[in-house]
N, C-alpha and C positions, 0 to 999 in steps of 0.2 A: 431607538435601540432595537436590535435584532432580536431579541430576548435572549441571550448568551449568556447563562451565568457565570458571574462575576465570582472570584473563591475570593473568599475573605478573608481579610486578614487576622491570622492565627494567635489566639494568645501565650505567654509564655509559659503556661501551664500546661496545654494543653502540648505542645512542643519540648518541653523539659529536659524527660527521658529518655526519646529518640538524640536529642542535642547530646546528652550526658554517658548515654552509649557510648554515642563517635565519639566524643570526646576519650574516654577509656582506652578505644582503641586507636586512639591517634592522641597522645598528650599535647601535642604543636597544633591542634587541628585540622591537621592534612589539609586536604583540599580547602577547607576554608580559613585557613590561617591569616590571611590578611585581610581577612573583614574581623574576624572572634580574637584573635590575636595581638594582629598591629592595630586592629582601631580602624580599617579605611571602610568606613560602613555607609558609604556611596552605593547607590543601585549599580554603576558602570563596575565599582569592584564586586559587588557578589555577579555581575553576569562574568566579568573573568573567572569568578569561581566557579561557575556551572560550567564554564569551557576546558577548566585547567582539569575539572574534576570527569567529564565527558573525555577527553583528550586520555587519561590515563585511567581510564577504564573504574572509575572510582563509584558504581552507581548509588551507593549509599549520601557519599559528599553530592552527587549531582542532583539526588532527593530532596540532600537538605539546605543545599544553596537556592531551592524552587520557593522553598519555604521563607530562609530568610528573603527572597527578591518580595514577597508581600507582608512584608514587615517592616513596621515603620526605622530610619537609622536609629531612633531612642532603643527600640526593644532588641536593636541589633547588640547596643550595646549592653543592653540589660542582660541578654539571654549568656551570654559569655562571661560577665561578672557572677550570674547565678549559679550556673556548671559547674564555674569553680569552687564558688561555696559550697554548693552540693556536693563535690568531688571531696574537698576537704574534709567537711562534715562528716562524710560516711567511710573514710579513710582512705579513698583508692587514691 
């Protein structure tokens, strides 16, 4: 190994808020609607997300599609079940 750190993969706590933000400001989850949305929580759909969200100038969505790409597809789908709880819960 080159000794290159490796970023690790994020837990969903520690990612929540940022998530819960975008979400506020994008109810469809803009840029990453079709991984947090439709469910397509394949690495090759969150790299369309980095590009869709790169492509229209989105640098918050291109942030957090960096984040979902080292996250496993379970917590992909966790972190978007959670949002929403959380969104519900706290009324927005």
């Amino acid at each position: 190994m080159d000794g290159a750190m490796i970023d690790p993969k994020p837990s969903i706590p520690e990612v929540i808020a940022d998530f819960a933000a975008y979400y506020a400001r994008h109810p469809s989850w803009g840029s990453l609607h079709i991984v947090l949305e439709d469910h397509n929580n394949q690495d090759c759909h969150v790299d369309f997300c980095v590009g869709w969200a790169r492509d229209n100038r989105d640098a918050e969505g291109e942030r957090l599609a960096a984040i979902l790409r080292r996250m496993s597809r379970t917590q992909r789908g966790r972190l978007a079940r959670d949002v929403r709880a959380l969104a519900a819960y706290s009324g927005a």
